[in-house]
Backbone as a chain_set.jsonl record, in Angstrom:
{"seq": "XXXXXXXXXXXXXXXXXXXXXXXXXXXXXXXXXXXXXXXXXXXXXXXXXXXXXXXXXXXXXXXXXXXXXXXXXXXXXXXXXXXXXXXXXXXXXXXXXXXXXXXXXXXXXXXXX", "coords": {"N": [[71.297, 37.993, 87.397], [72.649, 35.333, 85.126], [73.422, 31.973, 86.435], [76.659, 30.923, 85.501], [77.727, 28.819, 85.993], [78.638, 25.695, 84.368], [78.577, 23.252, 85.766], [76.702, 23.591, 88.407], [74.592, 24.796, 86.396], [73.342, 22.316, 85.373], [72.602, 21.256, 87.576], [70.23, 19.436, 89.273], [68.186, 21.295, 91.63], [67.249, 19.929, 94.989], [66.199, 17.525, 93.674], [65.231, 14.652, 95.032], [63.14, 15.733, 96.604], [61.42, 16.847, 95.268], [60.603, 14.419, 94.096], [58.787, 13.603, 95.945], [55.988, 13.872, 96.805], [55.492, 14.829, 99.742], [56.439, 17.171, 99.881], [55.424, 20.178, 99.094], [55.754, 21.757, 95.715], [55.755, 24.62, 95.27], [56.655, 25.733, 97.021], [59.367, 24.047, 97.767], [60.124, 25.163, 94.799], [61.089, 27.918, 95.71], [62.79, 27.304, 97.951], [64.855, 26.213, 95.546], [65.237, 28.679, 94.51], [66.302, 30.414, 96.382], [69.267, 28.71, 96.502], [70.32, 28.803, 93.674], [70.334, 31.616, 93.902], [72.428, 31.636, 96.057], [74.621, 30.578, 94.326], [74.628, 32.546, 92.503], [75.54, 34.999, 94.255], [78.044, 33.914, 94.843], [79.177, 33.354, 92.28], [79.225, 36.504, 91.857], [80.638, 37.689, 93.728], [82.559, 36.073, 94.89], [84.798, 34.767, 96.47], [86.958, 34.444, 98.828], [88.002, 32.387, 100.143], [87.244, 29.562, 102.636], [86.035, 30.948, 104.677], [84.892, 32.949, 103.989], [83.437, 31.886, 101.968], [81.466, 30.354, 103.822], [80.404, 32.565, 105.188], [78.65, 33.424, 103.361], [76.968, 31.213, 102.921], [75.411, 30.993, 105.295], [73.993, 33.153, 104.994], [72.088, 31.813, 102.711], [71.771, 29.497, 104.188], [69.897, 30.94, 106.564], [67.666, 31.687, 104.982], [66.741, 29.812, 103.949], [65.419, 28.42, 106.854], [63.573, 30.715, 106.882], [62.068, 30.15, 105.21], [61.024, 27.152, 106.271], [58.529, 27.545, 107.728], [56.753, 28.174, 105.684], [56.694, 25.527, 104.564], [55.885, 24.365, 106.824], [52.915, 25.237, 106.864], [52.041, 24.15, 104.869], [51.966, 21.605, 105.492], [54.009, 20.023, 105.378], [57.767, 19.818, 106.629], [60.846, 20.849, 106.688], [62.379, 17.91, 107.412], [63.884, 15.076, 108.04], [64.725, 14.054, 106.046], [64.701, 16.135, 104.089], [66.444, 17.602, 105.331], [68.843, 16.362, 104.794], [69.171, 16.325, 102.007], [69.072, 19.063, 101.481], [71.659, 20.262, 102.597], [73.198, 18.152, 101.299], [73.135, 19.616, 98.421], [73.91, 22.188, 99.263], [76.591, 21.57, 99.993], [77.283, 20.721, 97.473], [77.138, 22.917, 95.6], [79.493, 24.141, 97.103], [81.211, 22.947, 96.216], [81.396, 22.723, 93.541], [82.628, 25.389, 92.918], [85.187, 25.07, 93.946], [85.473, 24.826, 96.093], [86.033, 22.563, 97.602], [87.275, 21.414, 100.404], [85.334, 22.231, 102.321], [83.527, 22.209, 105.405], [81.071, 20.011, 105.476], [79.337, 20.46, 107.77], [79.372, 22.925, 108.404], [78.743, 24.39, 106.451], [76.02, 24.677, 106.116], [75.652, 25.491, 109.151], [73.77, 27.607, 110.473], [71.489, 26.567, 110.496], [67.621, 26.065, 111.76], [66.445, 23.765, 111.354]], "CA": [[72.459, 37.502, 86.716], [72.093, 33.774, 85.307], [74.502, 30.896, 87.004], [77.679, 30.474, 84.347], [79.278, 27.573, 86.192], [78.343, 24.807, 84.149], [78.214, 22.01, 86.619], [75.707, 24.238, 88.837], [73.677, 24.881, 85.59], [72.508, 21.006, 85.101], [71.959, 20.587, 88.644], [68.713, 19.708, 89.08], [68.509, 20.875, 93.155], [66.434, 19.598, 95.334], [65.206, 16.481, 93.159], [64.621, 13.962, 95.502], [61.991, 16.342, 97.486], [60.444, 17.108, 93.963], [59.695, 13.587, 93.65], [57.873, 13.455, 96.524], [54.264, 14.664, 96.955], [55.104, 15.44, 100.788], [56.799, 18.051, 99.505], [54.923, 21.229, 98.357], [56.544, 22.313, 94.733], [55.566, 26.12, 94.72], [57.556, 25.988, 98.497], [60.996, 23.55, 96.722], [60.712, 26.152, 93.967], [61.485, 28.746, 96.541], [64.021, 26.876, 98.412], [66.274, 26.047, 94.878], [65.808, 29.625, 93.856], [67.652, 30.098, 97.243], [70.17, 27.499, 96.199], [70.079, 29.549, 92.932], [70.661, 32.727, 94.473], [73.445, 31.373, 96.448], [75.385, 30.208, 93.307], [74.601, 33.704, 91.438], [76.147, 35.897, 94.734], [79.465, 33.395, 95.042], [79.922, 34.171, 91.356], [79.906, 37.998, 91.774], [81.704, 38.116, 94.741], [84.35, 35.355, 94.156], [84.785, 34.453, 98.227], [88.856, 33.952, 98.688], [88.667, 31.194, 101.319], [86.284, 28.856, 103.424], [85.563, 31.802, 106.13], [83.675, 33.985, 103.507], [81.726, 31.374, 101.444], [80.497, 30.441, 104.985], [79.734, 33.873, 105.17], [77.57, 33.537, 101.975], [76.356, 29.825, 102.699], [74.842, 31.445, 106.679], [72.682, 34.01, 104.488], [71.273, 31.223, 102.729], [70.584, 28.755, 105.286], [69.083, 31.782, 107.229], [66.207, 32.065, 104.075], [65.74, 28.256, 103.965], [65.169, 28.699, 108.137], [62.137, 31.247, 107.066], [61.045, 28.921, 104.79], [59.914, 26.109, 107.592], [56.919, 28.64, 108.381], [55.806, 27.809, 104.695], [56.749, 23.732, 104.534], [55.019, 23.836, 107.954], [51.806, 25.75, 106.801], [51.572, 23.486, 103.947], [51.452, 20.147, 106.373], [55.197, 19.216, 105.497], [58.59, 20.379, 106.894], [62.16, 20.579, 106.658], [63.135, 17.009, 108.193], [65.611, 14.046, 107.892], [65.101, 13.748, 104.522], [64.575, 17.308, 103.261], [67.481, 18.224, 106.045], [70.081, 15.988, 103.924], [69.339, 16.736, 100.489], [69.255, 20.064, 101.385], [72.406, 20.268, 102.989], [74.123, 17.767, 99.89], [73.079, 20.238, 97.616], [74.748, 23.232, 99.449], [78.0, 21.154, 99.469], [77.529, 20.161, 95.889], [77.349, 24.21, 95.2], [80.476, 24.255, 97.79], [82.476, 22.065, 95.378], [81.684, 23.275, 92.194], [82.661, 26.545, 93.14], [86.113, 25.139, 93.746], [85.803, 24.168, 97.924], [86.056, 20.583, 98.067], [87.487, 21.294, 102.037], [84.117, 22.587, 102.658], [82.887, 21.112, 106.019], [78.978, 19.817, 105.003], [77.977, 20.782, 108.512], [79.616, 24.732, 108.55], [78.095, 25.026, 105.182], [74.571, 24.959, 106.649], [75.633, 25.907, 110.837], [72.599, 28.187, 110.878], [70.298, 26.114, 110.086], [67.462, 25.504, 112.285], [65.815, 22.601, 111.471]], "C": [[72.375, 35.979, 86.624], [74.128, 33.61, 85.95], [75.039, 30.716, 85.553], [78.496, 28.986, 84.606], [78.007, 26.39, 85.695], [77.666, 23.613, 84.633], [76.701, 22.727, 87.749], [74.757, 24.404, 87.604], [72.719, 23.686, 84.835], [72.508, 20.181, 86.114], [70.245, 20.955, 88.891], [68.245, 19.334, 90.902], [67.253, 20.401, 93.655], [65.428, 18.203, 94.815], [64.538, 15.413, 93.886], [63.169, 14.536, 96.496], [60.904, 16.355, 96.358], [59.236, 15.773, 94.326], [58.647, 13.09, 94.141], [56.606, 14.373, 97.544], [54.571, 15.176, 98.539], [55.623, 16.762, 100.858], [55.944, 19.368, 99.018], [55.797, 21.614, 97.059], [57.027, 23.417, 94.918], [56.914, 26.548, 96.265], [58.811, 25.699, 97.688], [60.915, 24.501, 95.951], [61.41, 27.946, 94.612], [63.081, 28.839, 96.99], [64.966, 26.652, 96.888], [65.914, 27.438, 94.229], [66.64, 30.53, 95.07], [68.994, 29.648, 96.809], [71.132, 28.9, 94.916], [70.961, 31.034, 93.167], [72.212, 32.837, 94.922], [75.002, 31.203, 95.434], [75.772, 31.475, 92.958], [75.495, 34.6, 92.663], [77.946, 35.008, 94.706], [80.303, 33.612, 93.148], [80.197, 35.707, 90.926], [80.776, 38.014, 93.241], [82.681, 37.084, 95.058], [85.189, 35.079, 95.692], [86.207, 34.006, 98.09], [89.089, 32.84, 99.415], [87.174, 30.741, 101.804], [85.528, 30.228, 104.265], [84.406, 32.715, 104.916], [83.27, 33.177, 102.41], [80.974, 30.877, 102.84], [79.573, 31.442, 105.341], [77.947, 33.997, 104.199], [76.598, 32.031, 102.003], [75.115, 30.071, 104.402], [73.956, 32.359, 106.542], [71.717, 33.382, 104.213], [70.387, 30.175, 103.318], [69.722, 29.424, 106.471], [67.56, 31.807, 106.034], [65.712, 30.654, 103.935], [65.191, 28.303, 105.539], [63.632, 29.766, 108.115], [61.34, 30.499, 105.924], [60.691, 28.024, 105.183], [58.79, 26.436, 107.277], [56.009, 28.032, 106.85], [55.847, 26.601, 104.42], [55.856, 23.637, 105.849], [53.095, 24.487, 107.635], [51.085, 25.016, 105.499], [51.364, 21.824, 104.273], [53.179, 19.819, 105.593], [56.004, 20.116, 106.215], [59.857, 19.91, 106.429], [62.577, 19.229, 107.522], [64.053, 16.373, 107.712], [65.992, 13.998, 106.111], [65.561, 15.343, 103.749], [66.215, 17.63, 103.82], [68.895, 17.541, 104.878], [69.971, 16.451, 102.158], [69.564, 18.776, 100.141], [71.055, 20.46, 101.647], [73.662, 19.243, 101.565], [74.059, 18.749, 98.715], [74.265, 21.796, 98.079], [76.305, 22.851, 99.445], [78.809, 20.867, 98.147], [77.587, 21.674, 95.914], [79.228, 24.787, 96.175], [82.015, 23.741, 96.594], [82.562, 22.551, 93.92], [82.449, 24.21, 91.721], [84.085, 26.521, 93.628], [86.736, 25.435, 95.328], [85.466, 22.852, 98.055], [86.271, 20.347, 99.792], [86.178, 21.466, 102.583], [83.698, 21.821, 103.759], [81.55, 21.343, 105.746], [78.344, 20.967, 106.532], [78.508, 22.412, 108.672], [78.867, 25.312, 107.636], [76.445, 25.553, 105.865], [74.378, 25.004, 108.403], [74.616, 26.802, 111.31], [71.201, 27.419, 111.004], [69.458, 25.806, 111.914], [66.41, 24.665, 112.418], [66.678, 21.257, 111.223]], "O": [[72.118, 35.298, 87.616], [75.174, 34.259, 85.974], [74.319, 30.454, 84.59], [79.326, 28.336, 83.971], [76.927, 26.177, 86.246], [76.642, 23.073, 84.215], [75.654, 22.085, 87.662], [73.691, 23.939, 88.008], [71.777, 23.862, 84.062], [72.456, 18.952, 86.065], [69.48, 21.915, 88.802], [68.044, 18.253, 91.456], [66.248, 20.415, 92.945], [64.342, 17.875, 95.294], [63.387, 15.129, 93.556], [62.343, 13.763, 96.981], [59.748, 15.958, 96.503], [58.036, 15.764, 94.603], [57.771, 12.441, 93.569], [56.532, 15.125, 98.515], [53.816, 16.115, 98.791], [55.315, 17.49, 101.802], [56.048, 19.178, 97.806], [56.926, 21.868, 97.479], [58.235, 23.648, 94.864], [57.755, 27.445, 96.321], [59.373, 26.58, 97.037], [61.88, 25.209, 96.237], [62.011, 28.813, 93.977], [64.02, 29.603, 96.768], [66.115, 27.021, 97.133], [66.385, 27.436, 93.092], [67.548, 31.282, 94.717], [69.862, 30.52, 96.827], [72.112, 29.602, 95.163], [72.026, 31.353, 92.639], [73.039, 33.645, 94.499], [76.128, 31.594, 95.744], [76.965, 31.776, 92.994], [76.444, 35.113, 92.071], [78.94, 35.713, 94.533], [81.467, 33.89, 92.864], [80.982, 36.122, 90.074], [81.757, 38.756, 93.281], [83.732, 37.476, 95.567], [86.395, 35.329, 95.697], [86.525, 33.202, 97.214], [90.19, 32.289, 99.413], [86.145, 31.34, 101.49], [84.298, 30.244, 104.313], [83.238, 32.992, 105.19], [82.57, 33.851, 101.655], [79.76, 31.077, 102.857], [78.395, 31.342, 105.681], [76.802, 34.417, 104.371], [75.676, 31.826, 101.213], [74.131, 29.343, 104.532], [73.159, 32.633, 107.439], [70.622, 33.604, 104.731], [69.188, 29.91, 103.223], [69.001, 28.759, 107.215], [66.445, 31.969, 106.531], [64.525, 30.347, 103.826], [63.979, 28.155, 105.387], [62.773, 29.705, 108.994], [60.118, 30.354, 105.88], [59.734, 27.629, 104.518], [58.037, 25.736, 106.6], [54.873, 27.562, 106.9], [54.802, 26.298, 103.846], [55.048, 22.708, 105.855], [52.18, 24.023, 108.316], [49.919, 25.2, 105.15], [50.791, 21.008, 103.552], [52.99, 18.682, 105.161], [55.469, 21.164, 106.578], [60.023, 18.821, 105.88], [63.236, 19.549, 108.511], [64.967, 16.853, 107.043], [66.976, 13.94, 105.373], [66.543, 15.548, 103.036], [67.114, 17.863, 103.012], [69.719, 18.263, 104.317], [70.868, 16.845, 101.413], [69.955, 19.446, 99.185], [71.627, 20.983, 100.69], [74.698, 19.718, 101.102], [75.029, 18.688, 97.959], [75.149, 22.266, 97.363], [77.16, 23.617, 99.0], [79.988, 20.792, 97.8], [78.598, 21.837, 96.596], [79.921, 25.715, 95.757], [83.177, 24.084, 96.381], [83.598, 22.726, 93.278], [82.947, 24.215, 90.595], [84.56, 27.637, 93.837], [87.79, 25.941, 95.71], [84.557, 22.315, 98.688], [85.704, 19.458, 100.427], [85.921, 20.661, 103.478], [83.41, 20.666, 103.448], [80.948, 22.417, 105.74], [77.453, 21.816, 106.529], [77.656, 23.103, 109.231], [78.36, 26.428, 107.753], [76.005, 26.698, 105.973], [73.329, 24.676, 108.957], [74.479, 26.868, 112.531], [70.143, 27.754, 111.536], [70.08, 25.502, 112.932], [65.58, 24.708, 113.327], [66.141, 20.153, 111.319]]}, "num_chains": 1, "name": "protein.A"}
């Protein structure tokens, strides 16, 4: 099912990792079809409150969490840098989606990197 919400549809996630080579692509193209993913289940299931897009934001930082194994097998990882842009992006999908309360760090509380 494509993403309808506008503002999610000319985000371009993950860009600052793009731009840099320590990055693997074919891995980032993984992680924002995550991102991706995330968008496409909060528009079929339409989350009534903070407690269940958390719900839905603790699936996906569980699949960025098995993606390490492949940023680490490719000589990079999830760190300071990747850790914030990753994490601004799940808030930017938090807000679009019409949670501005959103705390940044509940959004991604699984995470573990």
């Amino acid at each position: 099912m494509p993403v309808t919400n506008h503002q999610v549809s000319e985000r371009a996630f993950l860009h600052r990792l793009y731009a840099d080579e320590y990055f693997p692509d074919r891995v980032l193209d993984k992680g924002k079809a995550i991102l991706l993913s995330l968008c496409e289940r909060i528009e079929a299931e339409r989350p009534a409150d903070l407690s269940a897009l958390y719900g839905l934001t603790e699936f996906a930082t569980e699949q960025f969490n098995l993606l390490e194994a492949e940023f680490e097998a490719a000589g990079s990882g999830i760190e300071t840098v990747a850790r914030e842009e990753i994490g601004e992006d799940f808030w930017f999908v938090a807000t679009a989606y019409g949670f501005p309360d959103a705390d940044p760090e509940e959004l991604i509380a699984a995470r573990e990197w």
